[in-house]
C-alpha positions as CSV (number, residue, x, y, z in Angstrom):
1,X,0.0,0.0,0.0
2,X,1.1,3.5,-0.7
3,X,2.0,5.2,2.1
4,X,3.0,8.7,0.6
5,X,0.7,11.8,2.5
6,X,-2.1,12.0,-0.3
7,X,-2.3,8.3,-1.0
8,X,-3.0,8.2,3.0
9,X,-5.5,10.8,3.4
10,X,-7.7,9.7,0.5
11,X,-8.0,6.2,1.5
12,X,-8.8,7.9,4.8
13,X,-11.7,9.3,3.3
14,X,-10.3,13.3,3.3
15,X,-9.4,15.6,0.6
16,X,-6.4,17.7,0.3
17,X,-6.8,21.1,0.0
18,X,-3.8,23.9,-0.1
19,X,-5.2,27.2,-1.0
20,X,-7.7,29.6,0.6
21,X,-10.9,30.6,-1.1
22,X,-12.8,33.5,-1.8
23,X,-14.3,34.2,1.4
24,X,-17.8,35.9,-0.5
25,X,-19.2,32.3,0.6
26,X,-18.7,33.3,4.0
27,X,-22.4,34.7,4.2
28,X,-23.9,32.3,2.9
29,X,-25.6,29.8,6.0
30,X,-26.5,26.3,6.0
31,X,-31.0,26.3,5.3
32,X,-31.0,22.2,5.1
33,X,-34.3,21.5,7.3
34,X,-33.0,19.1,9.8
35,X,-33.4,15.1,9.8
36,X,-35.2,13.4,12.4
37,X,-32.6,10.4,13.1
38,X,-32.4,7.9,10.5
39,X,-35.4,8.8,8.1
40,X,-32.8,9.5,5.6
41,X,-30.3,7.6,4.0
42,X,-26.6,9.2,3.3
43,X,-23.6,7.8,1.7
44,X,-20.3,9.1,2.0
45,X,-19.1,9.3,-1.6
46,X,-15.7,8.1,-0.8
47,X,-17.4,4.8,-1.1
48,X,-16.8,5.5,-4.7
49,X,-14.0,7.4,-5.2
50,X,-12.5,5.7,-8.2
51,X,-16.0,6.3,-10.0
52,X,-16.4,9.7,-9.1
53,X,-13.0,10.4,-10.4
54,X,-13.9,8.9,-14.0
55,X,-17.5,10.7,-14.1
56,X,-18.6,12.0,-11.7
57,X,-21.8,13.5,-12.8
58,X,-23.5,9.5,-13.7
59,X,-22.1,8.6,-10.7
60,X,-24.0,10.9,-8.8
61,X,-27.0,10.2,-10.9
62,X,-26.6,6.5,-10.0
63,X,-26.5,7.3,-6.5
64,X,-29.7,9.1,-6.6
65,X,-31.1,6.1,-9.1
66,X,-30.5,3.5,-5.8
67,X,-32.4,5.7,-3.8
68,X,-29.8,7.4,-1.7
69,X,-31.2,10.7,0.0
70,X,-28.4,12.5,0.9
71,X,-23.7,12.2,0.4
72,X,-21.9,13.3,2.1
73,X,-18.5,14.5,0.4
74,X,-15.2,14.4,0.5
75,X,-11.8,15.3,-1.4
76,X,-12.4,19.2,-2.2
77,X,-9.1,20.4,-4.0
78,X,-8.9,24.2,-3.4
79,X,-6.7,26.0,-6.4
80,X,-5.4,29.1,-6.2
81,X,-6.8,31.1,-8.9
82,X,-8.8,28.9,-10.0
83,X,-11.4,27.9,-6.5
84,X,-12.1,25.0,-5.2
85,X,-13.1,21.7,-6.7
86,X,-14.2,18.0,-6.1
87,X,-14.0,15.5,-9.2
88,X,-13.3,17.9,-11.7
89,X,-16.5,19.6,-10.8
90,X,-16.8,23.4,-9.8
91,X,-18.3,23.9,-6.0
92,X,-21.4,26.0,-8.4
93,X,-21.7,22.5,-10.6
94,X,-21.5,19.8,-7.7
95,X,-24.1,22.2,-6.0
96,X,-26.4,22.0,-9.7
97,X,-25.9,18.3,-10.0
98,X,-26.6,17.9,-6.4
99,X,-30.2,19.7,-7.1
100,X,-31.0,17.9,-10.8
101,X,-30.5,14.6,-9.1
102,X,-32.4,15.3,-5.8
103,X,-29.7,14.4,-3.5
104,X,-28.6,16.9,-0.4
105,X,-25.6,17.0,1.4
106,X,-25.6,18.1,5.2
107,X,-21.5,17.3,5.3
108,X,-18.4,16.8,4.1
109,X,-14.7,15.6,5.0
110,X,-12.1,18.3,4.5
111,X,-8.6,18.3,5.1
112,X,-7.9,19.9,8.2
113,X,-4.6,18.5,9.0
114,X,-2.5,21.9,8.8
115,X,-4.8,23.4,11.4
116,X,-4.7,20.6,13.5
117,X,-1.1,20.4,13.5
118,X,1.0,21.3,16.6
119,X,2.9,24.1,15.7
120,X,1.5,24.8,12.3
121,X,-2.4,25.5,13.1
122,X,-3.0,27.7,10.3
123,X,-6.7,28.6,9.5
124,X,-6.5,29.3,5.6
125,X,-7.7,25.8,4.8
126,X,-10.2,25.9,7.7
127,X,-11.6,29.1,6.5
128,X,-11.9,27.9,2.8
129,X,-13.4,24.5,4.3
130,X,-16.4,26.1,5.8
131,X,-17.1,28.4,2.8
132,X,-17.6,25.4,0.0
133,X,-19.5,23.9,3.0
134,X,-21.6,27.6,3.6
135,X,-22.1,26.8,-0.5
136,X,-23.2,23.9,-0.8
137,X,-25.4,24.3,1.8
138,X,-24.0,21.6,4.4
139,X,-24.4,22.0,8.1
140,X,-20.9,19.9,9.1
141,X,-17.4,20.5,8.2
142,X,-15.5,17.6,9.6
143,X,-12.1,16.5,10.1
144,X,-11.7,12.7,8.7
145,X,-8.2,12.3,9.7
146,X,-5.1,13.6,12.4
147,X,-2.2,15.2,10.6
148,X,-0.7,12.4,8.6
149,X,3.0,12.6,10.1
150,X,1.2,12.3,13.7
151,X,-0.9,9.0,13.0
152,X,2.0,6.7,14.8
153,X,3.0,9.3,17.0
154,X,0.2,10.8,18.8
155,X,0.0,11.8,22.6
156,X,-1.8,13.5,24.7
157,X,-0.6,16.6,23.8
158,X,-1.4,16.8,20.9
159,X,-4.5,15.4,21.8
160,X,-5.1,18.2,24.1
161,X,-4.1,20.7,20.8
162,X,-6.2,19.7,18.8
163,X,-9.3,19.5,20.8
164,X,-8.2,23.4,21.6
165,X,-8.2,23.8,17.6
166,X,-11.4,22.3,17.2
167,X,-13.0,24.7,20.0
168,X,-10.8,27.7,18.0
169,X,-13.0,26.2,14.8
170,X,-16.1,25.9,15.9
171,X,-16.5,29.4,17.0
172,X,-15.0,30.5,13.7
173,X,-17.4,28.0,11.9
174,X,-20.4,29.2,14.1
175,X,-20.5,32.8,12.4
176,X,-21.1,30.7,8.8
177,X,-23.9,28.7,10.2
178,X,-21.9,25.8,10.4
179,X,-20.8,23.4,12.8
180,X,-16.8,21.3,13.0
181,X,-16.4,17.9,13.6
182,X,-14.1,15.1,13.8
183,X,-14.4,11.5,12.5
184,X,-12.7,8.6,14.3
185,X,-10.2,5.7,12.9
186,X,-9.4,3.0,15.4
187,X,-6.2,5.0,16.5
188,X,-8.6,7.8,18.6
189,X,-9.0,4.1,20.7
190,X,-5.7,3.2,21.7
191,X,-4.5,3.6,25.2
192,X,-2.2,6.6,25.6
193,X,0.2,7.3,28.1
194,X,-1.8,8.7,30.6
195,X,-4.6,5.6,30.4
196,X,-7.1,7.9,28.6
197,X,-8.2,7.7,25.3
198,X,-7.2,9.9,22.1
199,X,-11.1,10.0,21.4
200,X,-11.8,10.5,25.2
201,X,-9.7,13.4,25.5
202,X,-11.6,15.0,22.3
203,X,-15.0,14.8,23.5
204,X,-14.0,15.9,27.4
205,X,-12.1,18.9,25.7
206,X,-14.4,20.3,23.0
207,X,-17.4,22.7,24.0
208,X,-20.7,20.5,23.5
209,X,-22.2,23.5,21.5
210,X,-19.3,24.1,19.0
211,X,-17.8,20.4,18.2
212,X,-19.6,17.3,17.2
213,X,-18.3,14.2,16.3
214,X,-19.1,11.6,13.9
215,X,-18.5,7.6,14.8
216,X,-17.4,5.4,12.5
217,X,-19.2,2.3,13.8
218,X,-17.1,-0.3,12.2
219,X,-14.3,1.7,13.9
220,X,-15.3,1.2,16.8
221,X,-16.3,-1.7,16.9
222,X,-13.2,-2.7,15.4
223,X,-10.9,-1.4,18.4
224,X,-13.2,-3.5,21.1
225,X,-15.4,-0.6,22.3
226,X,-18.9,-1.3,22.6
227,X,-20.5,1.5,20.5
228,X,-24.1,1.9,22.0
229,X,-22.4,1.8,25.9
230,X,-20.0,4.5,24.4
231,X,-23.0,6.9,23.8
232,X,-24.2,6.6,26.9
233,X,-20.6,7.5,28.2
234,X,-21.2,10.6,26.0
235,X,-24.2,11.6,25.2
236,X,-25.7,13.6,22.7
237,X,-21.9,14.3,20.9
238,X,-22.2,11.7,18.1
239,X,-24.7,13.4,15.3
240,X,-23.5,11.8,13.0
241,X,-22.6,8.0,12.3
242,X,-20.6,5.9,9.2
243,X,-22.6,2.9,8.9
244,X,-19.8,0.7,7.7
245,X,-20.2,-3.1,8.4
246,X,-16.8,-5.6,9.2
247,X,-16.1,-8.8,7.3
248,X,-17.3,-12.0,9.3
249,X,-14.4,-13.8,8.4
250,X,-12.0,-10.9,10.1
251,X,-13.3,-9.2,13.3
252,X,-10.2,-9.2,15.3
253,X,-9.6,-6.3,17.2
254,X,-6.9,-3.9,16.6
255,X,-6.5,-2.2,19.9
256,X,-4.7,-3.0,23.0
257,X,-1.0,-4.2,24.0
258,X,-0.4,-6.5,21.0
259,X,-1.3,-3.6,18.6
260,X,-1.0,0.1,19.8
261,X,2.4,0.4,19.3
262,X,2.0,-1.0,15.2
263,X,2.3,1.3,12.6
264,X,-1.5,1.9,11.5
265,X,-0.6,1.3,7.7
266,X,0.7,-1.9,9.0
267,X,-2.9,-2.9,10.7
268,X,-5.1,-1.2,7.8
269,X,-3.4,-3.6,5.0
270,X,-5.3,-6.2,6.9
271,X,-8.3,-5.1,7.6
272,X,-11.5,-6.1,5.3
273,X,-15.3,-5.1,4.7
274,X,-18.4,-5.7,3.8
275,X,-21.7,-5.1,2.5
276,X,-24.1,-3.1,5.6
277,X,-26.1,-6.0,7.1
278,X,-23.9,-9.1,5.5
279,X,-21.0,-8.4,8.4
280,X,-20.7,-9.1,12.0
281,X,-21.7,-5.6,13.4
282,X,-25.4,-5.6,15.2
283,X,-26.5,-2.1,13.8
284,X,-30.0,-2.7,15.8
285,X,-28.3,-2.4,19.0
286,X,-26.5,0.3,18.2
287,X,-29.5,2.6,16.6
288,X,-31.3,2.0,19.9
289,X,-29.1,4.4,21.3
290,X,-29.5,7.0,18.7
291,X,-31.7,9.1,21.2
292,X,-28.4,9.0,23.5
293,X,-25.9,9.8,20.9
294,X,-27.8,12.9,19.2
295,X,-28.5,10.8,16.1
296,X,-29.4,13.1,13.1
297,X,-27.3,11.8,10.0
298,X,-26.0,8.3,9.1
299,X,-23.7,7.5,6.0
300,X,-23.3,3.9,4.5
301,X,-19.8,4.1,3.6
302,X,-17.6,1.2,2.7
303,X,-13.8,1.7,2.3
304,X,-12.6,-1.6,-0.2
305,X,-15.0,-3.4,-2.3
306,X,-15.1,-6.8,-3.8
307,X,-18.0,-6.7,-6.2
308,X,-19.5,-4.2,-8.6
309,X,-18.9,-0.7,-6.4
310,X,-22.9,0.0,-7.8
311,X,-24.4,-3.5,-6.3
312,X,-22.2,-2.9,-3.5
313,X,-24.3,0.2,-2.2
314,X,-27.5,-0.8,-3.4
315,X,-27.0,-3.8,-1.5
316,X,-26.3,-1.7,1.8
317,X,-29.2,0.7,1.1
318,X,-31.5,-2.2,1.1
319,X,-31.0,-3.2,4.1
320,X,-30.5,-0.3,5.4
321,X,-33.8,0.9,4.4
322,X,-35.8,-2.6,5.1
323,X,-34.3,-2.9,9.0
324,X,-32.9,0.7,10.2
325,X,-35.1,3.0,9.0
326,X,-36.8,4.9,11.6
């Protein structure tokens, strides 16, 4: 596997971005009526990333063709000069195609990982994050990823920074409208120095009213933690979830002695999906704790897939919508 910075952080599900935009989009607030828990169905377009990158306008219309409500996005490129872009679409034509095809987006993924950086912190890709968000009308800017050169390395400290960043963002992010968050990996679950928690120390460091988070359920329920008992240990802070189901056949756990001190790329090289519903995670247990974790948006999202990428997620909206569905 590539291990190179952008190879990394798109298979992590974020998109680079190195240039600010023009703040005019500033203004412009998020008017998406809110969703009452899981009435809706979302998929995180990284799901689909190769597609999206070879046409992205039928891919979108396939999406809406399966029945998908809502995406949520990912990989925004920001030019200087020339603004930002996902797919080789303008922010003004994702936003069009978006509306012809009847599908909404309430987030996206953005590359945060300057301003999270100890050190570094800088706020231009922050600030051009939440104005294609302000545009395209999404409620969420969320941070998919740590800082790349951090992943093996991280401590409470930095920890502790960027949970102070993410306050510093979310007041910035409040004037637009908008709201930050951050999206957990299995890493946010191993044990750091101190005992605690790299997720832990997030959610007890982040003002309720400015930060939410997003759980990745296959994430954590891949590290050993017992997602709906984690809600109750935080309540309300999860809005949003990635509905992302675990291979049968592979459900080891990749947290604890044996494995926190192993280079991540080392662990993800092994790891394996599946379609939502055909895996090992019990998603009915887990959405009867949506009331405790805040529940308003959930994303099937699938990171490798074995079969066509189109059965593949009309597969996982099936069952989504025949046994989650509110």
């Amino acid at each position: 596997m590539n291990t190179d910075r952008r190879t990394f952080l798109k298979q992590a599900g974020a998109g680079l971005a190195a240039a600010y935009l023009a703040p005019s989009w500033l203004s412009c607030s998020s008017s998406n009526a809110p969703a009452i828990t899981v009435e809706e169905i979302g998929l995180q377009l990284y799901t689909l990333r190769d597609q999206l990158a070879g046409d992205a306008s039928a891919t979108l219309s396939r999406v809406a063709e399966i029945g998908y409500d809502h995406v949520e996005t990912f990989g925004a490129e920001i030019n200087s000069g020339s603004g930002a872009s996902f797919w080789g679409l303008s922010v003004k034509n994702l936003t069009a195609l978006l509306s012809d095809y009847g599908l909404k987006t309430y987030s996206g993924h953005y590359d945060l990982s300057d301003f999270l950086t100890p050190g570094n912190g800088n706020l231009d890709t922050l600030k051009a994050s939440i104005d294609i968000a302000a545009h395209l009308r999404q409620q969420y800017v969320i941070a998919p990823v740590p800082p790349f050169l951090l992943i093996d390395k991280l401590t409470v400290d930095d920890y502790l920074f960027m949970a102070d960043q993410l306050n510093k963002g979310g007041e910035l992010a409040a004037q637009s409208g908008v709201k930050i968050g951050y999206h957990n990996h299995f890493w946010e679950f191993r044990t750091l120095a101190d005992g605690r928690r790299g997720l832990d120390i997030l959610i007890d460091n982040t003002d309720k009213d400015l930060v939410v988070f997003e759980l990745d359920l296959f994430w954590s329920e891949k590290s050993g933690t017992d997602s709906a008992a984690y809600f109750e240990k935080h309540p309300g802070r999860f809005p949003l979830w990635h509905i992302k189901d675990m291979d049968k056949a592979n459900t080891e756990t990749v947290t604890g002695p044996d494995y926190d001190s192993k280079p991540v790329m080392e662990i993800t090289s092994t790891i394996t999906y599946t379609e939502v519903g055909t895996g090992s995670i019990d998603f009915k247990k887990i959405l009867a704790e949506e009331k405790a974790a805040g529940l308003r948006y959930a994303f099937v999202e699938q990171d490798l897939i074995t079969i066509d990428p189109f059965e593949s997620i009309a597969k996982s909206y099936q069952y989504v919508k025949s046994n989650l569905l509110s």
